[in-house]
mmCIF file of the C-alpha atoms, coordinates in Angstrom:
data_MODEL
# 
_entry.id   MODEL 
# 
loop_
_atom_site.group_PDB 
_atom_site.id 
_atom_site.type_symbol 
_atom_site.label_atom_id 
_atom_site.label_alt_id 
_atom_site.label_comp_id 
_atom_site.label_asym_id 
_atom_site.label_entity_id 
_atom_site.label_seq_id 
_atom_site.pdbx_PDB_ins_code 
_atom_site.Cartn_x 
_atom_site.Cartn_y 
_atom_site.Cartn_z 
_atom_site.occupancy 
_atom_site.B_iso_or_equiv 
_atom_site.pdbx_formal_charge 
_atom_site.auth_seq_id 
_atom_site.auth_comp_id 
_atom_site.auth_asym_id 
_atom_site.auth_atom_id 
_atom_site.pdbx_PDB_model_num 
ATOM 1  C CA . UNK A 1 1  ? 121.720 101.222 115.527 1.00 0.00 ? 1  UNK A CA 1 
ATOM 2  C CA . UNK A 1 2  ? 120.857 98.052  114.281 1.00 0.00 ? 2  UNK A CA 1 
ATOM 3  C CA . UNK A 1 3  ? 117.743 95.634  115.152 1.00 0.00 ? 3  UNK A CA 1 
ATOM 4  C CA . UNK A 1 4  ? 118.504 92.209  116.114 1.00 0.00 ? 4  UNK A CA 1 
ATOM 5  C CA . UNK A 1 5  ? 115.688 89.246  115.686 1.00 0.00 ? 5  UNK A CA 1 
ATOM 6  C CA . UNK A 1 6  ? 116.114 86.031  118.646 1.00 0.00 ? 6  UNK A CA 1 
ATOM 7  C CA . UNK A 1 7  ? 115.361 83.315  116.812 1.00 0.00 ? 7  UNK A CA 1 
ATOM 8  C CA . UNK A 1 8  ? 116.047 79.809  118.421 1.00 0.00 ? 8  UNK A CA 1 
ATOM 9  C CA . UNK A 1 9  ? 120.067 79.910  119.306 1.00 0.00 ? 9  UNK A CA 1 
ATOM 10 C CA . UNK A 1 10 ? 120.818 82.734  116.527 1.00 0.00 ? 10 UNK A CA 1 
ATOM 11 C CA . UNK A 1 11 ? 120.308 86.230  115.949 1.00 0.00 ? 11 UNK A CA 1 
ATOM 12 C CA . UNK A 1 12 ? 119.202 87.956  113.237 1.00 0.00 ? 12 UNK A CA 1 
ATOM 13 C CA . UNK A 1 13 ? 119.796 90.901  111.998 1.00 0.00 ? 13 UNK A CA 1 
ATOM 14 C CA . UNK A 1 14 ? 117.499 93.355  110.477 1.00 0.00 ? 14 UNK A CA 1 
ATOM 15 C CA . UNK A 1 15 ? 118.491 96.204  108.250 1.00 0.00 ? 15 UNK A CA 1 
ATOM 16 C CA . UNK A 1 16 ? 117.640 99.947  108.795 1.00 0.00 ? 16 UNK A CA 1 
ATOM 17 C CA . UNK A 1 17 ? 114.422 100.893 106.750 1.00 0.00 ? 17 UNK A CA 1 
ATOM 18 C CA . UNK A 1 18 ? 112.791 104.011 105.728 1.00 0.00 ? 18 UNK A CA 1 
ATOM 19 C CA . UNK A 1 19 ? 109.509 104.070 107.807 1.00 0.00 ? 19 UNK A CA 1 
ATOM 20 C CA . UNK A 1 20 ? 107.364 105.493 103.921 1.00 0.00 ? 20 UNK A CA 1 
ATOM 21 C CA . UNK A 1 21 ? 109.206 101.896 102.331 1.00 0.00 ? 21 UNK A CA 1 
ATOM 22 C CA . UNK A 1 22 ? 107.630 99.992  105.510 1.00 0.00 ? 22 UNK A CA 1 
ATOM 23 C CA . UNK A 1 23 ? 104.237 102.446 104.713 1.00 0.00 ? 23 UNK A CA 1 
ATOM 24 C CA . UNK A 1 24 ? 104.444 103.640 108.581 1.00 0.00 ? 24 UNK A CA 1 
ATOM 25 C CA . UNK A 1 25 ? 104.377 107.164 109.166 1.00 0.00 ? 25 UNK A CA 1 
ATOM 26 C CA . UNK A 1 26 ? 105.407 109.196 111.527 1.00 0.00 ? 26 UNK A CA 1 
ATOM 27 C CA . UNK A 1 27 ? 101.991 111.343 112.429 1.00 0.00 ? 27 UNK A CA 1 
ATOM 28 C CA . UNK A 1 28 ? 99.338  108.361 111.460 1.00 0.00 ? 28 UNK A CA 1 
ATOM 29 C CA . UNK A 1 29 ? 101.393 105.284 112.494 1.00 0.00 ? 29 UNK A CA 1 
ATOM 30 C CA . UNK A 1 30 ? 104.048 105.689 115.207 1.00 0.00 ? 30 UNK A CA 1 
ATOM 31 C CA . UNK A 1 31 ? 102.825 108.467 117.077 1.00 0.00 ? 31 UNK A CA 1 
ATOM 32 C CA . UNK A 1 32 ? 99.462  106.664 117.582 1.00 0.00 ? 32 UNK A CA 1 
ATOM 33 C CA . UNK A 1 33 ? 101.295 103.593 118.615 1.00 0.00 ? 33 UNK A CA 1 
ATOM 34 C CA . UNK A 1 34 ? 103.198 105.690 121.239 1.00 0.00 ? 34 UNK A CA 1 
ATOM 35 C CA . UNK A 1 35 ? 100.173 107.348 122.243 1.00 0.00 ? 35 UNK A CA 1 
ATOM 36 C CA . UNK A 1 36 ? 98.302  103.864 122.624 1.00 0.00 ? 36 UNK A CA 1 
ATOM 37 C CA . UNK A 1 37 ? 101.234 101.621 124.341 1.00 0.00 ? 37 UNK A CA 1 
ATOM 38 C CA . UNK A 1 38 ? 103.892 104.417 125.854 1.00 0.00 ? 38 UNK A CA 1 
ATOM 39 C CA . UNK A 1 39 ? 104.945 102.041 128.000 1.00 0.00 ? 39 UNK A CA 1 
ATOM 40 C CA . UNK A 1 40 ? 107.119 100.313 125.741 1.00 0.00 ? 40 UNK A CA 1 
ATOM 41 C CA . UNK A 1 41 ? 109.461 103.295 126.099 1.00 0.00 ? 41 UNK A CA 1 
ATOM 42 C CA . UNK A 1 42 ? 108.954 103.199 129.799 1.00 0.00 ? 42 UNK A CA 1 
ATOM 43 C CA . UNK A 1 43 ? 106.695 101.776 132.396 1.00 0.00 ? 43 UNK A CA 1 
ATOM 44 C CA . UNK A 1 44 ? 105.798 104.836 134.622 1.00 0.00 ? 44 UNK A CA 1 
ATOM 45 C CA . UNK A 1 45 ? 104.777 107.494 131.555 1.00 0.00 ? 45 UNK A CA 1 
ATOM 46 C CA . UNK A 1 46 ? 101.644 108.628 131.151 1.00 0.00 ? 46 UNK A CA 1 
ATOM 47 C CA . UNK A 1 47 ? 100.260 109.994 128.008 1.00 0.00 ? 47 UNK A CA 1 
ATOM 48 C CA . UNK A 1 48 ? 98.493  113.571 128.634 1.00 0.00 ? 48 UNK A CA 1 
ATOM 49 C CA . UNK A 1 49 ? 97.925  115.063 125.447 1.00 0.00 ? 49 UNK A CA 1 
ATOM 50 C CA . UNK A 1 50 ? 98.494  114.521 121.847 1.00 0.00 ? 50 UNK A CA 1 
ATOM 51 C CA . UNK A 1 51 ? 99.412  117.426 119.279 1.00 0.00 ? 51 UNK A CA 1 
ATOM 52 C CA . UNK A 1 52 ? 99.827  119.731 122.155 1.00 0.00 ? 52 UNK A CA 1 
ATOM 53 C CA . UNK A 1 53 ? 100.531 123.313 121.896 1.00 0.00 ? 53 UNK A CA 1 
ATOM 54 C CA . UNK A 1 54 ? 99.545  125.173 124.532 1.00 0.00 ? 54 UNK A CA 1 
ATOM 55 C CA . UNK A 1 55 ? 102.887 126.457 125.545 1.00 0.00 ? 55 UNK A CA 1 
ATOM 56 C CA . UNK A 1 56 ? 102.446 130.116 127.845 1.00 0.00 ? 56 UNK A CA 1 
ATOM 57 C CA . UNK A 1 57 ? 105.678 131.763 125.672 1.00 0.00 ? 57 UNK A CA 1 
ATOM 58 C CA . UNK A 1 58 ? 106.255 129.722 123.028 1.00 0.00 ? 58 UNK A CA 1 
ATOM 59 C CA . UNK A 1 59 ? 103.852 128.385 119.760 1.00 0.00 ? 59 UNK A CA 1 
ATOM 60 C CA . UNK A 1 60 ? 105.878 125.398 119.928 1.00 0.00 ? 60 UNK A CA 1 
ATOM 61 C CA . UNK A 1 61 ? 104.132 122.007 119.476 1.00 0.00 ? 61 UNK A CA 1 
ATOM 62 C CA . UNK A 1 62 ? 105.144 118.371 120.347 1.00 0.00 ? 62 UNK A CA 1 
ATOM 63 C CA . UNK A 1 63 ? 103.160 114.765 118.570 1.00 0.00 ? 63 UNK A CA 1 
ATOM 64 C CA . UNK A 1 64 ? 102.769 113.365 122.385 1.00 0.00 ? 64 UNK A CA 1 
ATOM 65 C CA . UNK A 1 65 ? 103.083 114.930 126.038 1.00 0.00 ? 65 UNK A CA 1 
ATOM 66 C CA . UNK A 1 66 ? 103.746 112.576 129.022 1.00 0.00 ? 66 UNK A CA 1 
ATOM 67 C CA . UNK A 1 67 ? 104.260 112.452 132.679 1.00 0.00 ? 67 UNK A CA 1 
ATOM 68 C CA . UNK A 1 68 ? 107.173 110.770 134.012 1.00 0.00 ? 68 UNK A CA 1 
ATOM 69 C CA . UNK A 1 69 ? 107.222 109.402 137.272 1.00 0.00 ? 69 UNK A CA 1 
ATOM 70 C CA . UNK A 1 70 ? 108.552 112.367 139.145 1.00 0.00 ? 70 UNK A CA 1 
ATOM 71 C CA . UNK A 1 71 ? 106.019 114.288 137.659 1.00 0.00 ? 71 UNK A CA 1 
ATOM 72 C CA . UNK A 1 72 ? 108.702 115.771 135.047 1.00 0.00 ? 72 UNK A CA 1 
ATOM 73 C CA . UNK A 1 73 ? 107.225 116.315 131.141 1.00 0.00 ? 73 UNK A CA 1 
ATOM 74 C CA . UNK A 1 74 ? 108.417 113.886 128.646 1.00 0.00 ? 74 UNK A CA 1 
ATOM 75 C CA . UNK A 1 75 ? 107.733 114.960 125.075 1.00 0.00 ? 75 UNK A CA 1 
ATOM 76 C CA . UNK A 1 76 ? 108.329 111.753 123.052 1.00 0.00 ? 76 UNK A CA 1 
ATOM 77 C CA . UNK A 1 77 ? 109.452 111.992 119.853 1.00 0.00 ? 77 UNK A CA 1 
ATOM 78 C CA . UNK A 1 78 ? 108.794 109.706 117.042 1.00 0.00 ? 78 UNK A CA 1 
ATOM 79 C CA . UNK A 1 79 ? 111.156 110.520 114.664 1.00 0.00 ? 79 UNK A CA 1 
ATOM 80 C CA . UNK A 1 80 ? 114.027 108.995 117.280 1.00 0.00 ? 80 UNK A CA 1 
ATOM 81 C CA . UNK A 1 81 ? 112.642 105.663 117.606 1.00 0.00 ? 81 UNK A CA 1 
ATOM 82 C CA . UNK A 1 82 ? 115.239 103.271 116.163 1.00 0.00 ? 82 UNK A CA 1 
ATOM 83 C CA . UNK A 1 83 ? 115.636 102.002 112.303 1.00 0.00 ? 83 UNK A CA 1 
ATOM 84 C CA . UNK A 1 84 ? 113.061 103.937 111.298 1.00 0.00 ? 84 UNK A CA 1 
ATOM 85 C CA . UNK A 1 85 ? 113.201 107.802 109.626 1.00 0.00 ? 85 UNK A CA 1 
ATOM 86 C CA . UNK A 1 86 ? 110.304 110.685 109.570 1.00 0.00 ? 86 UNK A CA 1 
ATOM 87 C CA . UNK A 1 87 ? 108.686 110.006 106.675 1.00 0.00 ? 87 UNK A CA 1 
ATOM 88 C CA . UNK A 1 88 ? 106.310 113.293 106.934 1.00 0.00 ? 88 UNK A CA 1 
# 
């Protein structure tokens, strides 16, 4: 999906980038980001743990837990966030 820039009257558009040739990454750079301003994916989430694993049948482990506003877990996931792929 591409990125589009507002600039003035025109748009600009901005090609898909490998997050290591922008030097983000996935575990130091984006999830952090997430965990410090979830609300850019949605208003009503609320971070509740980071690197969580605590699962009762599983050893399954997600970057960032959340609360959603029906108090339904969200486990966002870093690697989906537009233009940019895992690097890590």
């Amino acid at each position: 999906m591409p990125l589009y820039e507002i600039n003035g009257e025109h748009l600009r558009r901005h090609d898909a980038a490998r997050s290591a040739a922008l030097g983000l990454y996935e575990r130091k750079d984006l999830q952090r980001l997430l965990r410090n301003d979830i609300a850019v994916l949605s208003p009503d989430l609320l971070v509740v743990a980071e690197e969580f694993g605590n699962w009762e049948d599983s050893r399954h482990r997600v970057d960032l837990l959340a609360i959603g506003p029906h108090r339904q877990r969200i486990h966002p996931d870093e690697r989906l966030v537009p233009a940019v792929e895992s690097a890590d």
